[in-house]
MOPAC internal coordinates of N, CA, C and O (Angstrom, degrees):
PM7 1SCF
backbone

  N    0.0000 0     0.00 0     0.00 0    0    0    0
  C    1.4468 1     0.00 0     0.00 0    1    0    0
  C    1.5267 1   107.08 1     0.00 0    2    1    0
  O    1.2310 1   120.19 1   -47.28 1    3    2    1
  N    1.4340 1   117.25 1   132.72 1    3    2    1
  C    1.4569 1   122.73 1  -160.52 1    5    3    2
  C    2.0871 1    96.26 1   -79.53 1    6    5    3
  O    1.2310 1   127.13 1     2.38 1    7    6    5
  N    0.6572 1   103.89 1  -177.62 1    7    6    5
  C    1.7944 1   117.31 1  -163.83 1    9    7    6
  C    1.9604 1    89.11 1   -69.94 1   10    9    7
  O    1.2310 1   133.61 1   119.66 1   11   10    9
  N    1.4342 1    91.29 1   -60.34 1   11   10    9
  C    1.7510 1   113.99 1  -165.89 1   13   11   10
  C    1.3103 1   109.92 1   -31.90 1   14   13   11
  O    1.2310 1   122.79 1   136.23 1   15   14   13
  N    1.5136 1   112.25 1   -43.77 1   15   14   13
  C    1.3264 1   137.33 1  -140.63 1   17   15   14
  C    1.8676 1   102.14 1  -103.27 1   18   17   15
  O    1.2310 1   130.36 1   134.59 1   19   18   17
  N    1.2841 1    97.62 1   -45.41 1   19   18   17
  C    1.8267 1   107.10 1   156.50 1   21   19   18
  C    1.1738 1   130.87 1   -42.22 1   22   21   19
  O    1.2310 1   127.48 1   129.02 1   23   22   21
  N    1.7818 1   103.21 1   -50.98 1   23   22   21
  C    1.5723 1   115.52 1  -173.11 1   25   23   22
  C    1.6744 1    84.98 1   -81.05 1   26   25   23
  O    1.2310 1    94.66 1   102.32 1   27   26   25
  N    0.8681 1   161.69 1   -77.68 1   27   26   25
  C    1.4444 1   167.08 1  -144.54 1   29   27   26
  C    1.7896 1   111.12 1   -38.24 1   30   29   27
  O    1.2310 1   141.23 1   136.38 1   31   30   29
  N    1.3703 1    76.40 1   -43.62 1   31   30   29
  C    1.5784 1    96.60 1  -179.86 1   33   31   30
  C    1.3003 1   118.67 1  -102.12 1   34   33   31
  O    1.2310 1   112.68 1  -167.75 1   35   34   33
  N    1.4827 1   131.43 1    12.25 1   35   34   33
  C    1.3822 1   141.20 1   155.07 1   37   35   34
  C    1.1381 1   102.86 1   -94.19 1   38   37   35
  O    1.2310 1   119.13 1   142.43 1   39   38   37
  N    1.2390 1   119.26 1   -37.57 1   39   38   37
  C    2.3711 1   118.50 1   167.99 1   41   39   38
  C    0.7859 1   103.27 1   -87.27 1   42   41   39
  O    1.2310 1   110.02 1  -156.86 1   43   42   41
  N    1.1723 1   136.33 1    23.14 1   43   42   41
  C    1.8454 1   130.90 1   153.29 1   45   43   42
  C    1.2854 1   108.38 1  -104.53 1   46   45   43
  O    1.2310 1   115.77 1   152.62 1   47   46   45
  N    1.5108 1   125.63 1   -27.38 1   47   46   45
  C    1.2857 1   115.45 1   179.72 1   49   47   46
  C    1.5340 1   103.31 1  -106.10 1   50   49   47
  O    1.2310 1   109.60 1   166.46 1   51   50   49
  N    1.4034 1   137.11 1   -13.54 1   51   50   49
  C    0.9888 1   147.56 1   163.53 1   53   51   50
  C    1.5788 1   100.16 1   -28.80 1   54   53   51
  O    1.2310 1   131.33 1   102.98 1   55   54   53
  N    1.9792 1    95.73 1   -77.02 1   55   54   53
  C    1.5239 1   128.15 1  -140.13 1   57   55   54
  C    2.0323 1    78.66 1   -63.74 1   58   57   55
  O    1.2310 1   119.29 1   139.87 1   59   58   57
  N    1.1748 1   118.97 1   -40.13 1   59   58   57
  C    1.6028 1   128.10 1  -168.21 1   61   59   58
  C    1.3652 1    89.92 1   -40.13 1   62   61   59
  O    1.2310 1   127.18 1    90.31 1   63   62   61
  N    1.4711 1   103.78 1   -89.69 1   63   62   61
  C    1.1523 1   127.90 1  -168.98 1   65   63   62
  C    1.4807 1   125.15 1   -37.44 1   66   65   63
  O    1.2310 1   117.91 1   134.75 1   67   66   65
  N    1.0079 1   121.59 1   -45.25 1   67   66   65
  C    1.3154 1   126.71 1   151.22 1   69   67   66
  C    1.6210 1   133.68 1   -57.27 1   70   69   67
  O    1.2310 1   123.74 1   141.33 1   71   70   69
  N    1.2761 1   110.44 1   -38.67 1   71   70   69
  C    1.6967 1   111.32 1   139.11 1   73   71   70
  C    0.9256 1   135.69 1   -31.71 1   74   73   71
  O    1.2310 1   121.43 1   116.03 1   75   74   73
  N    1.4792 1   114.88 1   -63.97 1   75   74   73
  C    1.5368 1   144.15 1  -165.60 1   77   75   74
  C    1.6446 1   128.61 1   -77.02 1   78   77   75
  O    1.2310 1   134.22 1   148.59 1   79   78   77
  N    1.4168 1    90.11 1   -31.41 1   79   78   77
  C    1.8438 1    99.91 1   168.07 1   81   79   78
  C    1.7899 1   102.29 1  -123.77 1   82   81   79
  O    1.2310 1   124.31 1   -57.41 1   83   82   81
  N    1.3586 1   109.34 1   122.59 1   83   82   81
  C    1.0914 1   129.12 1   174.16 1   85   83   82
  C    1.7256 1   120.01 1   -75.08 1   86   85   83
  O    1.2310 1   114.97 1   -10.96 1   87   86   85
  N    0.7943 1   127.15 1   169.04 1   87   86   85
  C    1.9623 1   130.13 1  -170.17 1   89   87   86
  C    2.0406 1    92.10 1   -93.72 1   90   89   87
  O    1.2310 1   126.51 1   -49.75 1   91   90   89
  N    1.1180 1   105.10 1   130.25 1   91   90   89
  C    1.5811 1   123.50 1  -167.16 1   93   91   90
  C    1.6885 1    92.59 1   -65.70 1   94   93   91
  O    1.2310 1   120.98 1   -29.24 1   95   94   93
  N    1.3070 1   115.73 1   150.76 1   95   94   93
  C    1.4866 1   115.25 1  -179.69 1   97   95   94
  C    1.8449 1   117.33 1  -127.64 1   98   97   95
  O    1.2310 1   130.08 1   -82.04 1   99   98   97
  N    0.8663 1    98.17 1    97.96 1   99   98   97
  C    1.4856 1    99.22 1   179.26 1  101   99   98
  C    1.5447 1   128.42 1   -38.11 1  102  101   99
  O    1.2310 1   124.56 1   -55.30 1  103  102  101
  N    1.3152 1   108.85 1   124.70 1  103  102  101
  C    1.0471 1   119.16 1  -155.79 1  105  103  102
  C    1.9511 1   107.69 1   -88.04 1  106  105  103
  O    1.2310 1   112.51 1   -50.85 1  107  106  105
  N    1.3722 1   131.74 1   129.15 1  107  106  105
  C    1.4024 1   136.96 1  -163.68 1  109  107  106
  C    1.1176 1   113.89 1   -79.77 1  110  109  107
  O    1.2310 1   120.80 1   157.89 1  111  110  109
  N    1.9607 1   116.07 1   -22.11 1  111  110  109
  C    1.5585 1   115.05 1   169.82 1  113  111  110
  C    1.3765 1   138.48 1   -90.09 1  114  113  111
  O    1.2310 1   132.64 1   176.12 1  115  114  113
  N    1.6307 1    93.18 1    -3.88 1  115  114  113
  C    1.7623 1   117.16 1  -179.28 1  117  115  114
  C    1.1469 1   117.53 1   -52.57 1  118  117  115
  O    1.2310 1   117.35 1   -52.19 1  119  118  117
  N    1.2867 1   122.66 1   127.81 1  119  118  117
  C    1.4645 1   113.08 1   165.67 1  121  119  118
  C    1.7849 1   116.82 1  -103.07 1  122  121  119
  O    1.2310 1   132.43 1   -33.13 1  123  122  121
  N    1.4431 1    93.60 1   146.87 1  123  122  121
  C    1.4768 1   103.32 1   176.59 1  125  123  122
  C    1.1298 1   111.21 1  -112.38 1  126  125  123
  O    1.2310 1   119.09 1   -38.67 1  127  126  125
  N    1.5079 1   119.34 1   141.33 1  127  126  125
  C    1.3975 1   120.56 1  -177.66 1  129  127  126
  C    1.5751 1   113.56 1  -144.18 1  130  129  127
  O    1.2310 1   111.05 1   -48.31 1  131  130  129
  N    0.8556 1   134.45 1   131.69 1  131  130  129
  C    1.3006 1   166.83 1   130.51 1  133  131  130
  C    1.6387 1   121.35 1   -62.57 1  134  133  131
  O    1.2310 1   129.73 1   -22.16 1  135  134  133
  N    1.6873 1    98.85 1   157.84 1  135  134  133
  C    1.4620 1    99.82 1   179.91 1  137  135  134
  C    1.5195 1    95.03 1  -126.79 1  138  137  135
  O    1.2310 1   121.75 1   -26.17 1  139  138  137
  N    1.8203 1   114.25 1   153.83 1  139  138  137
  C    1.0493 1   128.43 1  -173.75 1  141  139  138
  C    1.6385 1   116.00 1  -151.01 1  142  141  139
  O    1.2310 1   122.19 1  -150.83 1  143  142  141
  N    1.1337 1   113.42 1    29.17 1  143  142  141
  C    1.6165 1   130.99 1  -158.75 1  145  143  142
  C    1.7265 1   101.21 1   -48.02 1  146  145  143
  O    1.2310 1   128.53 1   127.01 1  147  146  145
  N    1.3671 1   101.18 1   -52.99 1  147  146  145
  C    1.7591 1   117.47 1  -169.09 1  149  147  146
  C    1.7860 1   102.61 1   -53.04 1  150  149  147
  O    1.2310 1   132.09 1   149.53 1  151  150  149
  N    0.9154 1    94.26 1   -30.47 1  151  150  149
  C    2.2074 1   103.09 1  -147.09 1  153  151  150
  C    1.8942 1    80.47 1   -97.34 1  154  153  151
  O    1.2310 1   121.96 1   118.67 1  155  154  153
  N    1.4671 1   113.85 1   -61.33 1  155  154  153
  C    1.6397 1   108.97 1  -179.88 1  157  155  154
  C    1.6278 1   122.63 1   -68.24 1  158  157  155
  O    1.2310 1   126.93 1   172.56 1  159  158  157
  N    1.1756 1   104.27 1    -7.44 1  159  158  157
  C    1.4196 1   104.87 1  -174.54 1  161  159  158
  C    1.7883 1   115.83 1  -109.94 1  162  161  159
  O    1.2310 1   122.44 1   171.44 1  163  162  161
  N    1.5352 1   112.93 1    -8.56 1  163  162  161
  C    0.8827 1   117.27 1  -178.16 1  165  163  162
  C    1.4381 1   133.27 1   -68.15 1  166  165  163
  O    1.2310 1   116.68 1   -54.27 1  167  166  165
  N    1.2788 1   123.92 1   125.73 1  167  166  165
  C    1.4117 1   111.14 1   171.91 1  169  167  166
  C    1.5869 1   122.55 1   -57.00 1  170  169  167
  O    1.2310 1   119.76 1   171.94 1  171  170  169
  N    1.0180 1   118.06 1    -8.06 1  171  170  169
  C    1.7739 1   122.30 1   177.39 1  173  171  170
  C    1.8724 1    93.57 1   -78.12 1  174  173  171
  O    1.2310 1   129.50 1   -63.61 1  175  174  173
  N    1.3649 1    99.29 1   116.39 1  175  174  173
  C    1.6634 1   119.79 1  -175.04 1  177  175  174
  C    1.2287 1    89.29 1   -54.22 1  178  177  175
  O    1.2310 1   119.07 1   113.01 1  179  178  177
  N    1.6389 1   119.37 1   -66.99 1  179  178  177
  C    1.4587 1   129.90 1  -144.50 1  181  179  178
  C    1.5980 1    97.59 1   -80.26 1  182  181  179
  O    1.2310 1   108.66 1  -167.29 1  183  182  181
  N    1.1675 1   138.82 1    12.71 1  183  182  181
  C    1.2491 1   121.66 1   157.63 1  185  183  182
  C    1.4983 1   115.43 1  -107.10 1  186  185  183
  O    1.2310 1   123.93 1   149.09 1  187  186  185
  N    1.4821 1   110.07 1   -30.91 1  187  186  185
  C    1.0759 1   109.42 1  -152.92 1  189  187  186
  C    2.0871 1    92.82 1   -76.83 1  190  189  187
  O    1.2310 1   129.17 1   167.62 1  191  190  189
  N    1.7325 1    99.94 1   -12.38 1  191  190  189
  C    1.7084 1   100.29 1  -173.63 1  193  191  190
  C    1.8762 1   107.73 1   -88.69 1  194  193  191
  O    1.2310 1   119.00 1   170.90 1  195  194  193
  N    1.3884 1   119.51 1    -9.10 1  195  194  193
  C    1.1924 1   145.68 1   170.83 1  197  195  194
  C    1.1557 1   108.77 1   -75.78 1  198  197  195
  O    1.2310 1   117.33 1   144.67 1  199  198  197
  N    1.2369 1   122.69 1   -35.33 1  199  198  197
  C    1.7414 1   122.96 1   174.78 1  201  199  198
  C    1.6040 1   104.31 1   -90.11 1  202  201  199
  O    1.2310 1   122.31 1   132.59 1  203  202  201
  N    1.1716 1   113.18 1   -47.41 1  203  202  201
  C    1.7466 1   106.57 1  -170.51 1  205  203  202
  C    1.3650 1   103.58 1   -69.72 1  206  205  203
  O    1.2310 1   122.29 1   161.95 1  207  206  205
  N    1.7241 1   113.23 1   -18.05 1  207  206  205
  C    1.8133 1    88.87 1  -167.93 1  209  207  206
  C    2.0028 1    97.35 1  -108.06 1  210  209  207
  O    1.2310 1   129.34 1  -160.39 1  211  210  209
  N    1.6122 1    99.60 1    19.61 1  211  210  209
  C    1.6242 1   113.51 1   159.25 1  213  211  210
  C    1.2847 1   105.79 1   -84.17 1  214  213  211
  O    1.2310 1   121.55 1    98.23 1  215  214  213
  N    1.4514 1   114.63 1   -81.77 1  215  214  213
  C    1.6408 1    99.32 1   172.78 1  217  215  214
  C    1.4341 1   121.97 1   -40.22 1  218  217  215
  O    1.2310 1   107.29 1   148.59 1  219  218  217
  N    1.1551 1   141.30 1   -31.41 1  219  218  217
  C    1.3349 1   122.01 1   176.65 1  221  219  218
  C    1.5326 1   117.77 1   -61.67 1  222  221  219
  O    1.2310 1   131.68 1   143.09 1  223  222  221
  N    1.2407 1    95.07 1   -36.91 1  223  222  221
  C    1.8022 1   101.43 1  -162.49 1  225  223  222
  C    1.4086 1    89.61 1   -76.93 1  226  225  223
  O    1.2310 1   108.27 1   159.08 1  227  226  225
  N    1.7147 1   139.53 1   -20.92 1  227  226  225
  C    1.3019 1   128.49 1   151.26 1  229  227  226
  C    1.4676 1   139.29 1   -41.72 1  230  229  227
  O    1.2310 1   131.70 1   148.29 1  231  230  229
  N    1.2966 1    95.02 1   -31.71 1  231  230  229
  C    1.5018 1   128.83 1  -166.79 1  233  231  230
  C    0.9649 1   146.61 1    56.78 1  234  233  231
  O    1.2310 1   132.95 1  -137.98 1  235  234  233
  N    1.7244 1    92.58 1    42.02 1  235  234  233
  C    1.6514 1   123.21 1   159.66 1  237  235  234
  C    1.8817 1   113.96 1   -46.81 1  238  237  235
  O    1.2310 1   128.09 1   -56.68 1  239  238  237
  N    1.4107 1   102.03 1   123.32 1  239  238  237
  C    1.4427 1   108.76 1   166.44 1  241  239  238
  C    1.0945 1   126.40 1  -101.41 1  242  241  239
  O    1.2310 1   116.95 1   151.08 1  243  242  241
  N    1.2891 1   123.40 1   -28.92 1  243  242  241
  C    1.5156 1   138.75 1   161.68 1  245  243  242
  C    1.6735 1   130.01 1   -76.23 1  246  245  243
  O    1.2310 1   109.26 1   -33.80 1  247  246  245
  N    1.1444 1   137.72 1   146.20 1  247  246  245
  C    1.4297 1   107.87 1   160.97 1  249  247  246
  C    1.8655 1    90.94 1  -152.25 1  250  249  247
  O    1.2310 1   131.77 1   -30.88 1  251  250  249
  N    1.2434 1    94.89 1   149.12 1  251  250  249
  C    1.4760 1   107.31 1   178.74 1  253  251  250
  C    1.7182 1   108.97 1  -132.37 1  254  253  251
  O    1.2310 1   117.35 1   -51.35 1  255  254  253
  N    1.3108 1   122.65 1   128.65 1  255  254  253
  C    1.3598 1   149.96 1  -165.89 1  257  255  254
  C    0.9672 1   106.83 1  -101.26 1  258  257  255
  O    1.2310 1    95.83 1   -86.88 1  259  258  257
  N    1.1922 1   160.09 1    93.12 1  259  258  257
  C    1.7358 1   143.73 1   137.44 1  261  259  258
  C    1.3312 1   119.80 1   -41.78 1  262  261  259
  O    1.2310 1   114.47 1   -60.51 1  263  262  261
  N    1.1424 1   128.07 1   119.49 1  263  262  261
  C    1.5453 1   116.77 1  -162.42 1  265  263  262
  C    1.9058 1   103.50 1  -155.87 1  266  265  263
  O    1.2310 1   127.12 1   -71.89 1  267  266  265
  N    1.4445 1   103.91 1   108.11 1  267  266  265
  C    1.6021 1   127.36 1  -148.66 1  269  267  266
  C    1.7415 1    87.32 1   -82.28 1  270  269  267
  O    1.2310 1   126.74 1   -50.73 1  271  270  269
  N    1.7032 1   104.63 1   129.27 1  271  270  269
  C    1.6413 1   104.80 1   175.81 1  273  271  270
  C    1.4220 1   109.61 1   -40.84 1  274  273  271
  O    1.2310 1   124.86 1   112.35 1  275  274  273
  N    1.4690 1   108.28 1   -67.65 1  275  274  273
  C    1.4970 1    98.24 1  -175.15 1  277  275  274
  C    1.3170 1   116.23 1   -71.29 1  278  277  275
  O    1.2310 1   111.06 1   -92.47 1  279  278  277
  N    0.8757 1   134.43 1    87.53 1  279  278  277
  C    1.7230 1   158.58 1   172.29 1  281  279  278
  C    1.6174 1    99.71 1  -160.58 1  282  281  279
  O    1.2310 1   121.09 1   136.91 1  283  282  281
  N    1.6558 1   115.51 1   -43.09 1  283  282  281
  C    1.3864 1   114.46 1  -177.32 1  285  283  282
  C    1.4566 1   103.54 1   -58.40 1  286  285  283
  O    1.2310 1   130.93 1   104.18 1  287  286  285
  N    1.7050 1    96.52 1   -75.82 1  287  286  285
  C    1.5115 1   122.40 1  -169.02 1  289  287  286
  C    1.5558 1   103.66 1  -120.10 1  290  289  287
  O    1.2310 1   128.39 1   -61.76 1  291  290  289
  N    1.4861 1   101.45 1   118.24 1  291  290  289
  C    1.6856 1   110.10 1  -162.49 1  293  291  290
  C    1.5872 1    77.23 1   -99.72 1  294  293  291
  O    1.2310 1    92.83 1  -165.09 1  295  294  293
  N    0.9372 1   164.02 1    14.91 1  295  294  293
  C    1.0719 1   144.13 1   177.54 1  297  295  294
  C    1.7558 1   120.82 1  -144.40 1  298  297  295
  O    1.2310 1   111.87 1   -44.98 1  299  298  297
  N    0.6497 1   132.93 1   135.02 1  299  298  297
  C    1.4090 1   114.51 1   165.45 1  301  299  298
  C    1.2986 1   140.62 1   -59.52 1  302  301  299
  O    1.2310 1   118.14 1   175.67 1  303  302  301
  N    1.4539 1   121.15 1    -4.33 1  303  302  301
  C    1.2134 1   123.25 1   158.42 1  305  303  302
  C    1.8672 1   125.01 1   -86.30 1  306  305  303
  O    1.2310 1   130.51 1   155.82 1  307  306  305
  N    1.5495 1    97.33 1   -24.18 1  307  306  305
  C    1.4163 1   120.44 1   179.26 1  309  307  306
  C    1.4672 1   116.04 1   -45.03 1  310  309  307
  O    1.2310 1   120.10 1   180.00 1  311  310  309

C-alpha cells in the first residue's frame, strides 16, 4: 500500500472516530467525595472552620462524617 493511500485511510478513520465518540459530559447529580476525618474531627476550632468554609467555597452541599463511639464516649460512663 503506497504512503498516499495509508495517510488517506488514517483520515478516514480518524475523521470516523472523531464523529463517532462524543466528549463525556459531566453529570449535575454526581456526588464527589473525599475524606477529611483529621481537619473535621479535630478539636482545633480554627481548622476544623478552615476546612468547612473550604468545602463550601467548593460547593459541597452534603457532608458525611464517620465518627467511631469511642472517639464520642471512650468510656462507658462518659
Amino acid at each position: 500500500m503506497g504512503v498516499r493511500k495509508l495517510l488517506v485511510l488514517i483520515g478516514t478513520a480518524a475523521a470516523f472516530i472523531a464523529a463517532v465518540v462524543s466528549p463525556a459530559q459531566a453529570n449535575t447529580s454526581q456526588f464527589t467525595l473525599f475524606e477529611a476525618p483529621r481537619e473535621l474531627l479535630s478539636s482545633d476550632d480554627a481548622l476544623r472552620t478552615q476546612t468547612l468554609d473550604e468545602l463550601q467555597g467548593m460547593g459541597v452541599k452534603y457532608l458525611r462524617v464517620v465518627v467511631l463511639w469511642r472517639s464520642v464516649a471512650p468510656s462507658s460512663g462518659s
